[in-house]
SEDREN-465502 format. One record per residue: residue number from 1; residue in one letter; z negated, x, y of N, C-alpha, C in turn. Coordinates in Angstrom, 3 decimals. Each point is the difference from the previous one (the first is absolute). Example, Ala and Ser with C-alpha at 12.3 -4.5 7.8 and 13.67 -1.06 7.14 Angstrom:
% SEDREN-465502
+-----+---------+----------+----------+----------+----------+----------+----------+----------+----------+----------+
: num : residuo :      nzz :      nxx :      nyy :     cazz :     caxx :     cayy :      czz :      cxx :      cyy :
+-----+---------+----------+----------+----------+----------+----------+----------+----------+----------+----------+
:   1 :       a :   -7.800 :   13.190 :   -5.690 :    0.000 :   -0.890 :    1.190 :    0.000 :    0.900 :    1.200 :
:   2 :       s :    0.720 :   -0.350 :    1.050 :   -0.060 :    0.820 :    1.190 :   -0.730 :   -0.770 :    1.090 :
+-----+---------+----------+----------+----------+----------+----------+----------+----------+----------+----------+
This chain:
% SEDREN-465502
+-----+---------+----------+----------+----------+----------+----------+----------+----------+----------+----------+
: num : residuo :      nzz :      nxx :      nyy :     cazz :     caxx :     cayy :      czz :      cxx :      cyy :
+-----+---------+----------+----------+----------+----------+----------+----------+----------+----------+----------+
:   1 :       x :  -47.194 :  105.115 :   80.323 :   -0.110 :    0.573 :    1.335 :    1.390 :    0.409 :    0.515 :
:   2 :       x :    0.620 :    0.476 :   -1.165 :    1.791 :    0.584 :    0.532 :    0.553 :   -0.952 :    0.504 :
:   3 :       x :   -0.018 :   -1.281 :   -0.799 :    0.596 :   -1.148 :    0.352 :   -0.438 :   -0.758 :    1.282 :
:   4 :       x :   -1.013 :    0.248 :    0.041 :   -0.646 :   -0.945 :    1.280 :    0.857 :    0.859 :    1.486 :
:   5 :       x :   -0.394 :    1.176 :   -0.270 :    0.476 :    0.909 :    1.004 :    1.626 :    0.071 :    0.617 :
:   6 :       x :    0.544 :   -0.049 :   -1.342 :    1.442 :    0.097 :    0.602 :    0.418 :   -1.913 :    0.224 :
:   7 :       x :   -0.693 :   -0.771 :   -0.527 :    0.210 :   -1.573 :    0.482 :   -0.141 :    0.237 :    1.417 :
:   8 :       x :   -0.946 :    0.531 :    0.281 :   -0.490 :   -0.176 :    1.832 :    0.648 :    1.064 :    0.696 :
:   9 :       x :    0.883 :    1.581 :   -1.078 :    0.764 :    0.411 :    0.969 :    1.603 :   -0.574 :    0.167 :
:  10 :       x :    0.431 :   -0.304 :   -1.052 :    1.645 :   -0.605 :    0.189 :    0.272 :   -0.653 :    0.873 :
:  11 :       x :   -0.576 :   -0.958 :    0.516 :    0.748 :   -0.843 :    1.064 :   -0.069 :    1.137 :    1.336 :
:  12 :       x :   -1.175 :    0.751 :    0.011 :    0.228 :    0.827 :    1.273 :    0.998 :    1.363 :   -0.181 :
:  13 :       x :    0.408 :    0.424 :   -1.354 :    1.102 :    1.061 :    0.180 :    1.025 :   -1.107 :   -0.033 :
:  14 :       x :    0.347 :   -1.045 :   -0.602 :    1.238 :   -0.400 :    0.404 :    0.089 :   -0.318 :    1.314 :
:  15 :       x :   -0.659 :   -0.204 :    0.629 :    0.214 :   -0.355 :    1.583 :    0.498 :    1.023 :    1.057 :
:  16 :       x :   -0.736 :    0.862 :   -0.636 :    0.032 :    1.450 :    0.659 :    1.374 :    0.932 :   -0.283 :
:  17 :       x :    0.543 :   -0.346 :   -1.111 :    0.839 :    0.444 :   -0.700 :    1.384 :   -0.871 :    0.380 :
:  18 :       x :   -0.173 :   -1.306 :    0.413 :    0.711 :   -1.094 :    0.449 :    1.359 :   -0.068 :   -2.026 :
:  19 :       x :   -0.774 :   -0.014 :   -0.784 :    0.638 :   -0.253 :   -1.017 :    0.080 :   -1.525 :   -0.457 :
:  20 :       x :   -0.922 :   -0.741 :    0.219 :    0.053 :   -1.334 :   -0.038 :    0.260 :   -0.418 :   -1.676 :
:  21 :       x :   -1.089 :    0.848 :   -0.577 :   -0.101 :   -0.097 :   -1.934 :   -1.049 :   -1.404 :    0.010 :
:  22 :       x :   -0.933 :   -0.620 :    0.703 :   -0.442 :   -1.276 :   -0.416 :    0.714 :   -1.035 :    0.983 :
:  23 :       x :    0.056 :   -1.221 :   -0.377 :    0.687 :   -1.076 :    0.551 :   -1.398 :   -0.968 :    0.558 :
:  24 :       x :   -1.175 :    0.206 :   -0.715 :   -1.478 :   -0.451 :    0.801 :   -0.177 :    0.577 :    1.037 :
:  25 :       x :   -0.583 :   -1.317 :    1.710 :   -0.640 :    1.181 :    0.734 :   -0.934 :    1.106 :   -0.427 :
:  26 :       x :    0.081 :    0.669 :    0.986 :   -1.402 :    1.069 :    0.142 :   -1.318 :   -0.441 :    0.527 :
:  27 :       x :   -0.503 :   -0.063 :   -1.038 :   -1.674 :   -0.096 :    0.103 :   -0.492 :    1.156 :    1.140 :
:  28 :       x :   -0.739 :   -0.757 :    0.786 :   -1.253 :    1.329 :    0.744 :   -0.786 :    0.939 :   -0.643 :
:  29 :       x :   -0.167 :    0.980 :    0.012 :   -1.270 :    0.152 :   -0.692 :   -0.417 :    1.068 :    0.908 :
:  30 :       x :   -1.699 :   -0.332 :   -0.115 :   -0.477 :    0.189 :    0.797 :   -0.383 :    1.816 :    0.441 :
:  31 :       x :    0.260 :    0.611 :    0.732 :   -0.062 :    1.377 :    0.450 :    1.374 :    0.472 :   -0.048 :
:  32 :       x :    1.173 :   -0.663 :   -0.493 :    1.679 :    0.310 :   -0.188 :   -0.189 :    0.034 :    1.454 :
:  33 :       x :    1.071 :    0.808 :    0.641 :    1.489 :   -0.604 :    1.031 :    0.834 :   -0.884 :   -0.608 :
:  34 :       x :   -0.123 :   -0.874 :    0.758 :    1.855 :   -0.487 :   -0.019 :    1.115 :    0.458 :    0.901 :
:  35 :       x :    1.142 :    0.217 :   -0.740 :    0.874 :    0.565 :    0.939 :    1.205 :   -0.721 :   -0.129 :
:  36 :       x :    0.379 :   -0.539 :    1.188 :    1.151 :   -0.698 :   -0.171 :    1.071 :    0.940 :   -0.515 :
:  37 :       x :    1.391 :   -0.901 :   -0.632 :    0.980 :    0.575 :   -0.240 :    0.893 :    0.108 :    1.003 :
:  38 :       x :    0.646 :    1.496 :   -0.038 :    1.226 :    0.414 :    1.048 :    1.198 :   -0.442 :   -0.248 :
:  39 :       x :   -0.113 :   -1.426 :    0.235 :    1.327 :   -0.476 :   -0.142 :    0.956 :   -0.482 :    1.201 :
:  40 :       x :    1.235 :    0.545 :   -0.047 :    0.903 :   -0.710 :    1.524 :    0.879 :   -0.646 :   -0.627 :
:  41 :       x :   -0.135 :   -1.554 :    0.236 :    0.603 :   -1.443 :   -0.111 :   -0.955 :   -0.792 :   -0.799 :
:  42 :       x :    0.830 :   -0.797 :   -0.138 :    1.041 :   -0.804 :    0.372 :    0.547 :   -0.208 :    2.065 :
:  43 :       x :   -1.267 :   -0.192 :    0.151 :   -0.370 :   -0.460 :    1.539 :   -0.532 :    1.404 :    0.929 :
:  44 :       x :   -0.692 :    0.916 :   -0.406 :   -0.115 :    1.071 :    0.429 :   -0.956 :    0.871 :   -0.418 :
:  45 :       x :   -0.723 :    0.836 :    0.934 :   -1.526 :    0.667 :   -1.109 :   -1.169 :   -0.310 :    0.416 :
:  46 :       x :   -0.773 :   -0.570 :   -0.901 :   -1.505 :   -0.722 :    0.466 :    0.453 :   -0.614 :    0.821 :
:  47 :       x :   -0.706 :    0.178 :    1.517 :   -0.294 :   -1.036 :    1.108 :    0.802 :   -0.156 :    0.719 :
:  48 :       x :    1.298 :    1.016 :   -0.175 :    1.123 :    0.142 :    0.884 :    1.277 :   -0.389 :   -0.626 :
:  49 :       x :    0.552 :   -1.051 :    0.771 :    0.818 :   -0.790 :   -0.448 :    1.106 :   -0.051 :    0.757 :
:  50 :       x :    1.474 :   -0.122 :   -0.521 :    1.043 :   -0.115 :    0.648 :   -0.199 :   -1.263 :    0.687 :
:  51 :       x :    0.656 :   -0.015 :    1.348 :    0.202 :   -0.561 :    1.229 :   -1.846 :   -0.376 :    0.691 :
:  52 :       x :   -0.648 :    0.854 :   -0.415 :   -1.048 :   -0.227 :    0.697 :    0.033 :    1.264 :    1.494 :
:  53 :       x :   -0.254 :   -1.117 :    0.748 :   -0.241 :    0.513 :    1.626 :   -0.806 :    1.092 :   -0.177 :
:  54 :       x :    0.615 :    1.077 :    1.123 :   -0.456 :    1.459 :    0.018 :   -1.856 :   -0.238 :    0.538 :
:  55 :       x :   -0.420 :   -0.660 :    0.766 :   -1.398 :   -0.184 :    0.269 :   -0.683 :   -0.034 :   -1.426 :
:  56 :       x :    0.367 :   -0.924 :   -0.426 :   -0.690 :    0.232 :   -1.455 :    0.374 :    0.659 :   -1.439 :
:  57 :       x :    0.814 :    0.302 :    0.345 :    0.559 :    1.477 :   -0.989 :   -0.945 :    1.010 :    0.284 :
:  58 :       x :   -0.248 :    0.174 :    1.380 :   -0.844 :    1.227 :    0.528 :   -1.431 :   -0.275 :   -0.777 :
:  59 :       x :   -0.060 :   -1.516 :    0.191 :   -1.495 :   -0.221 :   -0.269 :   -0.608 :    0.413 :   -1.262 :
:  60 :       x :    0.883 :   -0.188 :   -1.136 :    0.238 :    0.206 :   -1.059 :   -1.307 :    1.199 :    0.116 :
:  61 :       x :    0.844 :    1.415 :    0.434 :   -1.089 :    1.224 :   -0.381 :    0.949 :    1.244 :   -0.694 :
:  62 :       x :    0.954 :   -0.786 :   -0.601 :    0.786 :    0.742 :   -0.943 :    1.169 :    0.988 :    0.983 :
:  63 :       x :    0.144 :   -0.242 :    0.899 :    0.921 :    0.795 :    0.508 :   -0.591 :    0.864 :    1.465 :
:  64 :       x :    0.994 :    0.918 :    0.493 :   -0.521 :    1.241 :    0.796 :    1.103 :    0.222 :    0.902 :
:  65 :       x :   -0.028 :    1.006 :    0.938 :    1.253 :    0.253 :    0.665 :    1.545 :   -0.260 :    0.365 :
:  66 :       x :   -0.272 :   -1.022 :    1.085 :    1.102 :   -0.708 :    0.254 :    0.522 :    0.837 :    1.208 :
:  67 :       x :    1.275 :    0.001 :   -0.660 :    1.259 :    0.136 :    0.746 :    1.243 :   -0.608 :    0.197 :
:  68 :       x :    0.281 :   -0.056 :    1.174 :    1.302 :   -1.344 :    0.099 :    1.437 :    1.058 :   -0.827 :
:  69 :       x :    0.049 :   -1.289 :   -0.403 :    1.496 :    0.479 :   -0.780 :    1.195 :   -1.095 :    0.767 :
:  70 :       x :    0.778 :    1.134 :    1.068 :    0.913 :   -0.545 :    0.732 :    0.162 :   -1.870 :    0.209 :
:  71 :       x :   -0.282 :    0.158 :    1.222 :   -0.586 :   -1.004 :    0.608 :   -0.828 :   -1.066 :    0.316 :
:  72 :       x :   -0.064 :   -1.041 :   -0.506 :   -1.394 :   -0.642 :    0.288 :   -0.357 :    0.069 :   -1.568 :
:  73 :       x :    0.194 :    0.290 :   -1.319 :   -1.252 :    0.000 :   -1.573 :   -0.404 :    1.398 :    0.592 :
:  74 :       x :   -1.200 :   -0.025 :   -0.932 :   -0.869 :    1.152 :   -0.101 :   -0.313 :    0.104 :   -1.719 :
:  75 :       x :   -0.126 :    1.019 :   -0.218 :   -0.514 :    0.487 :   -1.372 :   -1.033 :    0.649 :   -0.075 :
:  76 :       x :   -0.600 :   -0.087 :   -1.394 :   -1.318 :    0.591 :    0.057 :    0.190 :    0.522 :   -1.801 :
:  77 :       x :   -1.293 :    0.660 :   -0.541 :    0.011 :    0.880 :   -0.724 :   -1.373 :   -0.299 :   -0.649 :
:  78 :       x :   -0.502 :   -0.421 :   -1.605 :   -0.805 :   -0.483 :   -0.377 :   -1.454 :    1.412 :    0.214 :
:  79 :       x :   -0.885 :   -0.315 :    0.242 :   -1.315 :    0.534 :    0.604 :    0.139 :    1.037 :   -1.836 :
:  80 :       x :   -0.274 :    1.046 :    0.191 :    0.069 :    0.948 :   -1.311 :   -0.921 :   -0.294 :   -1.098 :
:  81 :       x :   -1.211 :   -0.644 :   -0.360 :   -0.396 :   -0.778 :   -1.086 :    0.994 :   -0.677 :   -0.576 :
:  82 :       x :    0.701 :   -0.769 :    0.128 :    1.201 :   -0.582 :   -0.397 :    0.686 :    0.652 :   -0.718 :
:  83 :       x :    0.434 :    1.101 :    0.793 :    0.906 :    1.141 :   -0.872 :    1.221 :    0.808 :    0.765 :
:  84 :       x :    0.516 :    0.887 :   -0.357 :    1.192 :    0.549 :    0.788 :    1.102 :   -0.478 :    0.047 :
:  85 :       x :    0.888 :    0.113 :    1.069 :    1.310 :   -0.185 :    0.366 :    0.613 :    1.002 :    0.682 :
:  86 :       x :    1.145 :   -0.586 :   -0.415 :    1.359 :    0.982 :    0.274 :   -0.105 :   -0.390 :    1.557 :
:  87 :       x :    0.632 :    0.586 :    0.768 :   -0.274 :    0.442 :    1.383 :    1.388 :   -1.056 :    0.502 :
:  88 :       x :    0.710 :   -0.719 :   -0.394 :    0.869 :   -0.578 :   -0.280 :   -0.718 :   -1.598 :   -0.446 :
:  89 :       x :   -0.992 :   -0.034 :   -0.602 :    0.142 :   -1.560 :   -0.701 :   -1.558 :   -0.276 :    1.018 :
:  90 :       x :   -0.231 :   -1.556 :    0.017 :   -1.411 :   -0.586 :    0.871 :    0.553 :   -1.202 :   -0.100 :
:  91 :       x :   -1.142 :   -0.216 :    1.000 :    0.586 :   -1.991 :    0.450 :   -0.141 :   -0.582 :    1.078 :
:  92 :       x :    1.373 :   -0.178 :    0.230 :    0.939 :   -0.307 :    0.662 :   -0.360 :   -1.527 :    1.023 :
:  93 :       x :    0.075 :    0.005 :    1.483 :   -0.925 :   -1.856 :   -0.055 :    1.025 :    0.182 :    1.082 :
:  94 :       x :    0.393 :   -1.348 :    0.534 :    0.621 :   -0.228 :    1.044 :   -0.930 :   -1.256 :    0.990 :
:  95 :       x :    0.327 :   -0.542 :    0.965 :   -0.939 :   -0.188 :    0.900 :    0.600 :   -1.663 :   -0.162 :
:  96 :       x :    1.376 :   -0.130 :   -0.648 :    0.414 :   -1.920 :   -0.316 :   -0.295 :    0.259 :   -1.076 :
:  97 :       x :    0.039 :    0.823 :   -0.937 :   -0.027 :   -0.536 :   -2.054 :   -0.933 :    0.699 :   -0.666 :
:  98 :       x :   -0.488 :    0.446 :    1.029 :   -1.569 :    0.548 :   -0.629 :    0.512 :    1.570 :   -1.206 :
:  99 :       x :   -0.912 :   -0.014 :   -0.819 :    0.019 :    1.211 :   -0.963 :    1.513 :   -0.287 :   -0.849 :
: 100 :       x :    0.987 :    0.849 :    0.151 :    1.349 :   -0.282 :   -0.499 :    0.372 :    1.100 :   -1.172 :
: 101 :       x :   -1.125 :    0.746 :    0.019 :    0.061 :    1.394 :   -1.518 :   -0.404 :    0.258 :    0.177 :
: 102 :       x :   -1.013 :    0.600 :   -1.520 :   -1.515 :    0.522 :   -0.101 :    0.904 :    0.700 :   -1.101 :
: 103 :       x :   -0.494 :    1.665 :    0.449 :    0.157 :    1.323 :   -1.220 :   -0.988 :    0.158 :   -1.007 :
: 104 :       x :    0.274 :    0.489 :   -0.962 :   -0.906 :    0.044 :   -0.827 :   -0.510 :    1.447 :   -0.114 :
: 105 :       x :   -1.398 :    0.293 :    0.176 :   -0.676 :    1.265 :   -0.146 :    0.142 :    0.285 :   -1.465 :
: 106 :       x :   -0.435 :    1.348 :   -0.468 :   -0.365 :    0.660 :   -0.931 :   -0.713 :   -1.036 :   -1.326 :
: 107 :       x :   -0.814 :   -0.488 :    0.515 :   -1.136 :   -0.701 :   -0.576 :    0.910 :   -1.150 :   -0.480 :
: 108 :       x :    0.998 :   -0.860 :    0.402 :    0.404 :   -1.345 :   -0.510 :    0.690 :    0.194 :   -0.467 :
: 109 :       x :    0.277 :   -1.401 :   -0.522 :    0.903 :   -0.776 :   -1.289 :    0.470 :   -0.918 :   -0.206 :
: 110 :       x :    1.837 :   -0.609 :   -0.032 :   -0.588 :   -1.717 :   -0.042 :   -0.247 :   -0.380 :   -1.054 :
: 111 :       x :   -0.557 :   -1.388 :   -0.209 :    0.041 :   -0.237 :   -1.008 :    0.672 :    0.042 :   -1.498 :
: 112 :       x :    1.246 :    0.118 :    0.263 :    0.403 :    0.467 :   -1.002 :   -0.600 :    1.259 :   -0.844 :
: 113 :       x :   -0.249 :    0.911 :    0.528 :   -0.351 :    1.809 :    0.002 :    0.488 :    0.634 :    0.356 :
: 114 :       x :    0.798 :    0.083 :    1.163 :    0.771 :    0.696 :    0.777 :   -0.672 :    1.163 :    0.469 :
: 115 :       x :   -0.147 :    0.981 :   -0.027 :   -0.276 :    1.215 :    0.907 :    0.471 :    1.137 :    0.069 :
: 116 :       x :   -0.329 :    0.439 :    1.637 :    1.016 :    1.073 :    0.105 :   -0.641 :    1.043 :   -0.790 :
: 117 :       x :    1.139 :    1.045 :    0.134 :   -0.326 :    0.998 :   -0.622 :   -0.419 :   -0.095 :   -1.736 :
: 118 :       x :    0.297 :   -1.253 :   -0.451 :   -0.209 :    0.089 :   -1.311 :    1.162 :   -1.040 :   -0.622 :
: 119 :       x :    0.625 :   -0.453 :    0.499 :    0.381 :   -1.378 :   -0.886 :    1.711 :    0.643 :    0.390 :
: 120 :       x :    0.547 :   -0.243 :   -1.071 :    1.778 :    0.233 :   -0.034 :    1.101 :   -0.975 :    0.694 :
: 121 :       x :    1.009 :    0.606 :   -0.168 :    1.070 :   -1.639 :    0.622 :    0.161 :   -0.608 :   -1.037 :
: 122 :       x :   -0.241 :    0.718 :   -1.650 :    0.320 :   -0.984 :   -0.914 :   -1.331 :   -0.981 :    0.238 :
: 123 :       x :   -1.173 :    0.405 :    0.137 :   -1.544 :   -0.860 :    0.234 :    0.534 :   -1.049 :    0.648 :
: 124 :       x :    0.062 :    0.374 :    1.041 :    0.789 :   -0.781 :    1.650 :    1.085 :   -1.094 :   -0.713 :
: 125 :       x :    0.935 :    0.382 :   -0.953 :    0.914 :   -1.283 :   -0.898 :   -0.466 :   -1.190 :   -0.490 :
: 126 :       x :   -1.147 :    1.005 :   -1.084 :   -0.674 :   -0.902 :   -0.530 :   -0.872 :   -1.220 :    0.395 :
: 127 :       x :   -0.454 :    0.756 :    1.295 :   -0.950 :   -0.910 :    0.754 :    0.661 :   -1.114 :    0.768 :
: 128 :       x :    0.987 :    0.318 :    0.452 :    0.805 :   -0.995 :    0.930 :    1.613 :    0.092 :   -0.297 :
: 129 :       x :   -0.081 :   -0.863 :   -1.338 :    1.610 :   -0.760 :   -0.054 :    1.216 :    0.518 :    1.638 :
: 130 :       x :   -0.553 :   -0.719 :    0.920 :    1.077 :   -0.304 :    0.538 :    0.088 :    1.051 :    0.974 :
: 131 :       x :   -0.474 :    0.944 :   -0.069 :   -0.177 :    1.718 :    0.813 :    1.211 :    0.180 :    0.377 :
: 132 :       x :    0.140 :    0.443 :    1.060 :    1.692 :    0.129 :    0.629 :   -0.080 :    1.514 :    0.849 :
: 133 :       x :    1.186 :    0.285 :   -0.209 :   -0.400 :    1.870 :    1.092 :    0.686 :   -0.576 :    1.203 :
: 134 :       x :   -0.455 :    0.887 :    1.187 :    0.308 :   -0.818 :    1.321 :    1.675 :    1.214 :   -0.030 :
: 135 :       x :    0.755 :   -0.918 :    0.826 :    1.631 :   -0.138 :    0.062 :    0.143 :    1.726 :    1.076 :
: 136 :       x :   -1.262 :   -0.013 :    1.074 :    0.520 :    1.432 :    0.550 :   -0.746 :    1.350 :   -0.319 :
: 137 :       x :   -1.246 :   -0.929 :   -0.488 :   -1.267 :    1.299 :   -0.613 :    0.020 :   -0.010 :   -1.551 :
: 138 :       x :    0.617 :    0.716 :   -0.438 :   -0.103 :    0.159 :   -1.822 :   -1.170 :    0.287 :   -0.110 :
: 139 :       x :   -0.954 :    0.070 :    0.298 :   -1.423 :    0.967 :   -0.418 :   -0.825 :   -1.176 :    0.267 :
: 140 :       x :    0.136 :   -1.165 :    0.760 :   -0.242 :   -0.935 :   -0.016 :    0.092 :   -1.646 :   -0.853 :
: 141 :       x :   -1.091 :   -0.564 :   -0.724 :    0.384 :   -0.903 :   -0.778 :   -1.170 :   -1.056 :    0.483 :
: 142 :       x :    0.869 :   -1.541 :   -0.290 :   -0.654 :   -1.389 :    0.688 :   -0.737 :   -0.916 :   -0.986 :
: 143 :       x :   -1.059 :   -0.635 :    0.278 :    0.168 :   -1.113 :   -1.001 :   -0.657 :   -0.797 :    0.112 :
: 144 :       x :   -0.023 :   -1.756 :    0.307 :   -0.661 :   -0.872 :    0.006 :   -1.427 :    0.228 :   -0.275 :
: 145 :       x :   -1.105 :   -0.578 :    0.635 :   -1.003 :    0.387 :   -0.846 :   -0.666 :   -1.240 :   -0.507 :
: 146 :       x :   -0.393 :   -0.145 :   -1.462 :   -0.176 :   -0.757 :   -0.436 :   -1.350 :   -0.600 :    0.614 :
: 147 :       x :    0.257 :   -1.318 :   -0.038 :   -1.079 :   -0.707 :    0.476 :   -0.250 :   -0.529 :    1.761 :
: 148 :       x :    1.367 :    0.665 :    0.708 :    0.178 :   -0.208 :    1.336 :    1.410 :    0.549 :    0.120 :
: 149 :       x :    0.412 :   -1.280 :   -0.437 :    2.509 :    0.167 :    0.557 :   -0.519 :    0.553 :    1.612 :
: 150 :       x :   -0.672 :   -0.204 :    0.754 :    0.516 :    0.260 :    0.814 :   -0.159 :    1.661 :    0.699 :
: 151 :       x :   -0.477 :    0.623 :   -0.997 :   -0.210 :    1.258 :    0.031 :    0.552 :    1.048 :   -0.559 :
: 152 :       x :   -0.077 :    0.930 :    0.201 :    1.076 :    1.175 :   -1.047 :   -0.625 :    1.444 :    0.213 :
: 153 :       x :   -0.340 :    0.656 :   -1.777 :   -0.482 :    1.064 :    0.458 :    0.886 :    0.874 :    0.121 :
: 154 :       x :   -0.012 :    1.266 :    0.739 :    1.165 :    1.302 :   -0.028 :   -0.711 :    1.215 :   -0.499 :
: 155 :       x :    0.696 :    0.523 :   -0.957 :   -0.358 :    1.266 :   -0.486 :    1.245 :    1.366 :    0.089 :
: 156 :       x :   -0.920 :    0.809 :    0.519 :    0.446 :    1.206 :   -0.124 :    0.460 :    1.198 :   -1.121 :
: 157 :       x :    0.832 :    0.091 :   -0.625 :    0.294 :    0.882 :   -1.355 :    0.483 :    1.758 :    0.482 :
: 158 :       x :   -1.234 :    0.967 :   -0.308 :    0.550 :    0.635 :    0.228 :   -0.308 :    0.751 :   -1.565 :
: 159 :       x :    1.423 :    0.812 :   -0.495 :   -0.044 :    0.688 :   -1.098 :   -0.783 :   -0.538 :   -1.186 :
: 160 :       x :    0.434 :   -1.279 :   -0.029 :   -0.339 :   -1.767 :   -0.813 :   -1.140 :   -0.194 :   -0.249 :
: 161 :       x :   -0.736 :    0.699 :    0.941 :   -1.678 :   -0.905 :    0.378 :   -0.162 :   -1.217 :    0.923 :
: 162 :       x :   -0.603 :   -0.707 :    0.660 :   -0.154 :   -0.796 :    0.729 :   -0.991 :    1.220 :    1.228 :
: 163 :       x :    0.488 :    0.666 :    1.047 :   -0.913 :    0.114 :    0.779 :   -0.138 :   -0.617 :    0.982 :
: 164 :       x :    0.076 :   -0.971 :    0.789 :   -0.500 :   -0.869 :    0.706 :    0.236 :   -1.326 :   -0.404 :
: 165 :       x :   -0.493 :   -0.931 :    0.203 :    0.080 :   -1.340 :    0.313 :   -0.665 :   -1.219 :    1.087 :
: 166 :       x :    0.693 :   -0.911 :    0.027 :   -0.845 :   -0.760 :    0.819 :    0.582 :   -1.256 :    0.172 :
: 167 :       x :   -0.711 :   -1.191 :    0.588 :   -0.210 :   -1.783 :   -0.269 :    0.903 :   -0.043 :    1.659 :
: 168 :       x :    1.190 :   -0.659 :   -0.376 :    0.233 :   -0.480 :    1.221 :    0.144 :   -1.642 :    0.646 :
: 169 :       x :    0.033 :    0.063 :    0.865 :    0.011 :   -1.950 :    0.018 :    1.279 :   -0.744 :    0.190 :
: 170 :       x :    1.018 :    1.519 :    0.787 :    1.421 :   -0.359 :    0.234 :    0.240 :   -0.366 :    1.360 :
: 171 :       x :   -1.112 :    0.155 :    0.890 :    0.406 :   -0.312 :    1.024 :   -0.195 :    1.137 :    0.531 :
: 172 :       x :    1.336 :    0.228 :    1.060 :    0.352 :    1.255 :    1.144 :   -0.978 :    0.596 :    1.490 :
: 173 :       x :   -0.356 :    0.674 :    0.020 :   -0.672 :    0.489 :    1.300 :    0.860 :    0.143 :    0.558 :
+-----+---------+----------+----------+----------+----------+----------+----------+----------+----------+----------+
């Protein structure tokens, strides 16, 4: 009975847990939730994707309160199920290149295991070889993100935590 029980619970705490200890999908079972994982990248989070047009970014569900951020982009701020943000980080859409940076709430992670408030700059090394600190913001560090060159995540180090991060696409509002 122990065994049966924790067979049918593991795949749902690892999911939940976003630890990623089996390499088999996850089976349904029946009366579970499934809960997707809070992950931002390669491409973006769930349904919201870098350079996708603000009409359907909106459509998404995932985001809330838009405000223009000097001149024609507007930004918005993931709907609070999602999770919290710094008053400072959201995502970012412009009206030619669509969604150009998505912040990462409380709740996410990239794939690697990145998260704020928990993961170090040595973590941040380990995870990404080619991590670079930006040339005018020391508190700031860059790095390819694997699985999309044409993207780069930025993280925030304050007092050698990671507190913010977020998926950018590289293109300018």
């Amino acid at each position: 009975m122990k065994k049966a029980l924790t067979r049918m619970l593991l795949p749902l705490l690892t999911m939940l847990l976003g630890l990623g200890l089996t390499t088999a999908p996850a089976q349904a079972v029946p009366g579970l939730l499934v809960v997707e994982p809070r992950v931002l990248g390669p491409d973006g989070y769930r349904a919201l994707t870098l350079g996708m047009p603000e009409a359907a970014a909106v459509a998404t569900g995932l985001l809330t309160g838009k405000e223009n951020y000097g001149g024609s982009c507007n930004y918005y701020y993931f709907v609070p199920s999602v999770g919290s943000m710094p008053r400072a980080s959201g995502v970012l859409i412009s009206p030619s290149k669509g969604v150009t940076a998505i912040g990462a709430t409380s709740k996410m992670r990239t794939p690697e295991g990145i998260r704020r408030d928990h993961s170090s700059l040595s973590d941040l090394r380990a995870a990404y070889p080619e991590l670079t600190r930006d040339s005018v913001l020391d508190f700031v560090y860059r790095t390819p993100v694997p699985g999309n060159p044409a993207a780069s995540y930025r993280f925030v180090i304050v007092d050698g935590l990671v507190s913010d991060f977020g998926l950018d696409s590289g293109a300018s509002c």
